[in-house]
N, C-alpha and C positions, 0 to 999 in steps of 0.2 A: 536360380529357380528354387522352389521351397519342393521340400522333400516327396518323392514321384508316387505320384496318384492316379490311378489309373481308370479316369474316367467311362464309363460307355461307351460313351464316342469315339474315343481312342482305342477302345478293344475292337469296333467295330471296322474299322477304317485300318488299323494296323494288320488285323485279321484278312479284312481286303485285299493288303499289298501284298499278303504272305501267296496269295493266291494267284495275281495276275499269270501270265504264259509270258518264259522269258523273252524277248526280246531277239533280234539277228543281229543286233550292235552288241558287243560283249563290253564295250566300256560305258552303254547307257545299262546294262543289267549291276554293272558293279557301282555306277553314281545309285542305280535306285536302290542296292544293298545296303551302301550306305546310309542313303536318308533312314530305309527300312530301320536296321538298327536305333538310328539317333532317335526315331521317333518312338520307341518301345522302350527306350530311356528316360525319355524328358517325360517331366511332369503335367499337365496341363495349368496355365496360367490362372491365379487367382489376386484378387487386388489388394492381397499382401507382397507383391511382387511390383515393384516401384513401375516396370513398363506399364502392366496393368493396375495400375491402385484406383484408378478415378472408371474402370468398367467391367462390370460382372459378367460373367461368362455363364451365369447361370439359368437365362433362358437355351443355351445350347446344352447343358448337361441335364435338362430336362426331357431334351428329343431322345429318343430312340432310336437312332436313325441308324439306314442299311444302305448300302451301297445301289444307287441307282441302276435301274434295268437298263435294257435297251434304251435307245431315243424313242421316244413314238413323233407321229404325223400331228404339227399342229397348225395353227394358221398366223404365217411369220408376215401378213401384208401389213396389222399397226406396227409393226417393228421396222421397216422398210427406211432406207434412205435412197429418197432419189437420185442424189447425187454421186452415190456408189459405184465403184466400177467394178468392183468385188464383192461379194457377200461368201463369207465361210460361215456357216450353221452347225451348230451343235445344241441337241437337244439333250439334255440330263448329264452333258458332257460327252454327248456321244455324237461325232460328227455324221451330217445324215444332206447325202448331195444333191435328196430332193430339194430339202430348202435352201439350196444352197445357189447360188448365181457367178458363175465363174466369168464372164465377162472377157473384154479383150483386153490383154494384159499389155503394158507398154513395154520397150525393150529393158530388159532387164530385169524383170518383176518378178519376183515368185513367191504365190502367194498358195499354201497349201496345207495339208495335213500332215503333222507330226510323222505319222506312219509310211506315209508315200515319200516324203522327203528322206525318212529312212533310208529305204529303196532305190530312191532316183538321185538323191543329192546330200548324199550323208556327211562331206565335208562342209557341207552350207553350215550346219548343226554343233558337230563335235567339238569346235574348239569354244562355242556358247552354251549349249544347253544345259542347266542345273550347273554352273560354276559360277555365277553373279546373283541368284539368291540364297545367301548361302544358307545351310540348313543346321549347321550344329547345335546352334543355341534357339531354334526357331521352331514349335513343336510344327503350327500348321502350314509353313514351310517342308519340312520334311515330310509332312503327312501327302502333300501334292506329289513330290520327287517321289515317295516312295510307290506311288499309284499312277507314275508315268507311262501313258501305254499311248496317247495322242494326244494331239493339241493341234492349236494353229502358229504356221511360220508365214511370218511375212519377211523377205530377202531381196531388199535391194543394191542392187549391184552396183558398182562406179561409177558414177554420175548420173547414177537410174533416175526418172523424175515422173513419175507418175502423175497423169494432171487432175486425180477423181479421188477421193479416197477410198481408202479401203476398209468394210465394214467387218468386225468378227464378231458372231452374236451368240450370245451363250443364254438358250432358253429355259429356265425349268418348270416340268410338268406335273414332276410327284410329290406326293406329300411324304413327308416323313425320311426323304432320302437323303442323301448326300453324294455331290459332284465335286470333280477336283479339275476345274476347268485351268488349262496350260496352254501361256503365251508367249510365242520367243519371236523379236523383232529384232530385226538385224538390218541396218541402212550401211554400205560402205562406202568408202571416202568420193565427198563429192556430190553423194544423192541428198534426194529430197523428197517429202511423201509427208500425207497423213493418213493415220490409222484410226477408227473409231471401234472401240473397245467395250461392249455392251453386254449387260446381265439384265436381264426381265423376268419375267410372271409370266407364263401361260394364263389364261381366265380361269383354268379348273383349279387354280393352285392362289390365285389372287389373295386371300385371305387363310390360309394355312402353312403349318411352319414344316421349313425343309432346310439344308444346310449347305452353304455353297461355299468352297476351299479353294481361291481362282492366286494363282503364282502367274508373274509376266516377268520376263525379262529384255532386256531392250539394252540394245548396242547400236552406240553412234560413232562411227569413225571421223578419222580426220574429215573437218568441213563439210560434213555432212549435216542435215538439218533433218529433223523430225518434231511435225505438231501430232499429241497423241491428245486425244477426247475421250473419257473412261465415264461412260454413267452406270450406274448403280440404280437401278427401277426395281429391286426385287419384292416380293410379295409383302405383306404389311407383317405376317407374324416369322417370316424369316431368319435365317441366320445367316449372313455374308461377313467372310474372313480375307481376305486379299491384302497381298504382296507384289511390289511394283520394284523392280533392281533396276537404273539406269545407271550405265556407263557412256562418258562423253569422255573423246580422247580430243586431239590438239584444236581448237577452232570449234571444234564439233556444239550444235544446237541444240536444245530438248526445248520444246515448248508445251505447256502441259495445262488441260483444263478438266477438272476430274469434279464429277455432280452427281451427289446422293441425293436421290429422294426415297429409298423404301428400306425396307428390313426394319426389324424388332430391333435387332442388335447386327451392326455392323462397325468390322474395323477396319483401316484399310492404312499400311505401312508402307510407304515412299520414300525408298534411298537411291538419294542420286549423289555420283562421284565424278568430281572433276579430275579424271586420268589423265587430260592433257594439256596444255597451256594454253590461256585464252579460250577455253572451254565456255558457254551460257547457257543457262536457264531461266525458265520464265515459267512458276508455278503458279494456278490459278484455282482456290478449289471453293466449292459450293456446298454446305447440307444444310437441307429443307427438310424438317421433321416436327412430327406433333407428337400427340397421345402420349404413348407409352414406350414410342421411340428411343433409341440411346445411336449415336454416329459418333466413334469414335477415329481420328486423325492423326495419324503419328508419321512425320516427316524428319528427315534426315538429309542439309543438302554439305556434302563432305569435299572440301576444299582440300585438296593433296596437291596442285599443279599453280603454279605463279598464274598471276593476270585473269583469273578469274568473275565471271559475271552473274549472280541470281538475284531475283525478284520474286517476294513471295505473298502472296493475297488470300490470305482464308477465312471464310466469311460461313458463318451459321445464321438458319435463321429458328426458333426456336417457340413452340405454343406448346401448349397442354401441361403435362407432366413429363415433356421430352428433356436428354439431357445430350447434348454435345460436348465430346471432347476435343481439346487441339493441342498437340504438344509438338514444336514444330523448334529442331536444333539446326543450326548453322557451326559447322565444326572446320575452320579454319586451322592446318598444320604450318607445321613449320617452315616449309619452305614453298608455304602458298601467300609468297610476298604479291604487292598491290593488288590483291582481291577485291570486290568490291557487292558486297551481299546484302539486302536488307530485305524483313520479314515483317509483317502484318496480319495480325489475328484482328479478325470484327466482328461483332459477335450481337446480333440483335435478338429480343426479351421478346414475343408477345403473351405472355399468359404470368403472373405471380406463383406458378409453382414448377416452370420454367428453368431451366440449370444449363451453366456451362463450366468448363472448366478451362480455361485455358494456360500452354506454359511456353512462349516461347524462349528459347535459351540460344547463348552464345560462347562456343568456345575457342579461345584464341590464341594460337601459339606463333604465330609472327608479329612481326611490328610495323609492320607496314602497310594497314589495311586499311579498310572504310565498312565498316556494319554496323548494321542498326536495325533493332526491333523496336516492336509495338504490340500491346494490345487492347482491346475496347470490349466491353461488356455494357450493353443499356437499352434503351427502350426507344421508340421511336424521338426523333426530335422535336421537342415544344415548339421550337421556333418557326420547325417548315410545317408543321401542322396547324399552328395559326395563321401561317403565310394563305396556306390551298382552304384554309377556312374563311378567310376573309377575302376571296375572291369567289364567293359565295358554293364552293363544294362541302356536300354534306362531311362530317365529323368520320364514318365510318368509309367513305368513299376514300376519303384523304389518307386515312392509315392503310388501307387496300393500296393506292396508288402507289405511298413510299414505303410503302415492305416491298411490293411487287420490283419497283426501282434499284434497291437495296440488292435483292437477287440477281434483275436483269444485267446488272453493269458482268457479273462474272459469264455469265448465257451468251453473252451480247459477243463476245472474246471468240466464240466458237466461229471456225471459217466454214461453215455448212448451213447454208440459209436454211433449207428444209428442217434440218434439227433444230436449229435457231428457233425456228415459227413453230414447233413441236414444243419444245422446252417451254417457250416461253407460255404455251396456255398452259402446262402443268404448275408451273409459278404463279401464274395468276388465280386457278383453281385453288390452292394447298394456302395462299394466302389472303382468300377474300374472309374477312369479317362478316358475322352474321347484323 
């Protein structure tokens, strides 16, 4: 990191953590002292800093921002999944159980607030919470741990299998604030479940900038499976920062579909570690951005354990003056013999002042593997554009159709019709040609 600057933002949110009311767990008050320090040390990133080089951080050091109030009352029915069996709500980060739909939980399931789980189930918690993101080298990492006071725990138990997913929505309403929304998922040996993972806009906040700092951590035991769904809708001049730690131990599945459509500036960091042998994943990400937009992606899928399996599809689509990032590593060690990993960046143009960057990489310290990346940068194709042309659809009708296609295929992945059919007309709106 380049030498510690002590932005605003950081005075403002370290100032925060120095404040919150300790905790009744004495080992979550000294993880948060922890982060608390690292974060009153570290520098804030600038893009002389090789993780950050290709995105400025400078519309967040422009906000002012204060640590959000209370939640207030808003209206969560366009955020709704029908298909839910759960809905946890938090509004500015503050969980609020009017909007919230507790549901009947299947045997095994718990799905709750950071605080009550305290309380009722604190071994569910202590041996995962803030030790798989880890916070040293991580400013807005530790800036969430050190402001750990709730969140949502989803806890499935031994061959728990929930048949609905489970929805956790993190809404915001204020201008000018900042939340530090906390996620810890835990499936144990055997289960199975989906979790959908949600940040939105209020309408009062649709077009003004606020700051959102969201940490998730996510444990898969042996043969356990988990599909996780993570959109990103937040308001157009916003700022969202988010941190994704998975662990997968022997067998264990991560299936993963994660869709930016909003913020000014959003980054969002994905490290997944193969802890146990015959571990899989399946990563699938989507950012739809125009204007003045930037979505930056930074992936990490880290092979430690033999016999390993990932898949990885990241696809931008890009108009205006927007710029997407993708820098997406596959880190293969040494005694993660016959692995078997391959990566794919796609990355479609619509506008001439349009930007992406992409980097995927590969590092390899055994010799017995199978990887391969890609990636693609370009404009719609000439050849299926005169295809849908000369089967008589208009010129701009055609490039609507294969942009919208382009995006569907990753939407399409999601196992939740209702968001399916949700998704899919914000794709179709964010890509129609005038």
């Amino acid at each position: 990191m380049s030498a510690a600057v002590m932005h605003p933002f950081v005075e403002a949110l370290v100032a925060g953590g120095r404040t919150l009311p300790a905790s009744t767990a004495s080992w979550l008050n000294t993880r948060r002292a922890a982060a608390l320090e690292r974060a009153n040390a570290l520098s804030a990133p600038t893009p002389r800093d090789e993780e950050w080089r290709f995105t400025d951080l400078a519309p967040l050091n422009r906000l002012r921002v204060v640590p959000a109030a209370a939640g207030a009352s808003v209206d969560v029915a366009p955020f709704t999944v029908s298909e839910a069996g759960v809905r946890l709500t938090f509004v500015d980060g503050v969980y609020v159980p009017a909007l919230s739909s507790p549901g009947a939980l299947a045997a095994g399931v718990t799905v709750g607030t950071l605080a009550e789980t305290l309380k009722t189930k604190p071994a569910l918690i202590e041996p995962h919470l803030a030790l798989h993101a880890g916070f040293d080298q991580q400013l807005f990492t530790a800036l969430n741990t050190a402001w750990l006071r709730d969140g949502a725990v989803v806890h499935l138990a031994k061959n728990a299998a929930p048949n609905v997913p489970l929805h956790l929505l993190y809404i915001a309403t204020q201008k000018d604030s900042a939340s530090c929304p906390r996620s810890l998922i835990v499936a144990e040996s055997g289960a199975q479940g989906t979790v959908i993972e949600d940040y939105v806009a209020s309408g009062d906040v649709a077009d003004t900038a606020y700051f959102t700092n969201a940490v998730t951590e996510i444990v898969i035991a042996p043969n356990a499976r988990l599909h996780h769904v993570r959109l990103q809708r937040e308001s157009a001049q916003a700022v969202h920062i988010a941190s994704c730690a998975v662990s997968l131990a022997k067998d264990a599945s991560y299936v993963s579909q994660s869709i930016a459509f909003g913020a000014r500036l959003s980054r969002y960091n994905l490290d997944v570690t193969h802890q146990g042998e015959g571990a899989e994943a399946v990563i699938d990400g989507l950012a739809l951005i125009s204007g003045q937009q930037c979505a930056d992606t930074h992936t990490t899928m880290d092979h430690v354990r033999p016999n390993g399996r990932c898949t990885q599809l990241h696809k931008t689509i890009v108009g205006g003056s927007a710029h997407a990032v993708f820098n997406g590593k596959v880190l293969v060690r040494k005694d993660a013999q016959l692995t078997n990993s391959a990566q794919q960046s796609r990355n479609l143009l619509l506008s001439p002042n349009a930007r992406v960057d992409t980097k995927p990489q590969l590092e390899i310290f055994a010799d017995d593997v199978k990887c391969a990346h890609g990636a693609t940068v370009g404009q719609l194709d000439a050849d299926q554009l005169f295809y849908l042309k000369s089967r008589g659809i208009a010129d701009t009708q055609a490039r609507n159709l294969l942009t919208f296609a382009f995006g569907a295929e990753i939407v399409h992945r999601i196992p939740v019709k209702s968001l399916v059919a949700r998704l899919e007309r914000a794709v179709m709106t964010q890509t129609q040609a005038g």
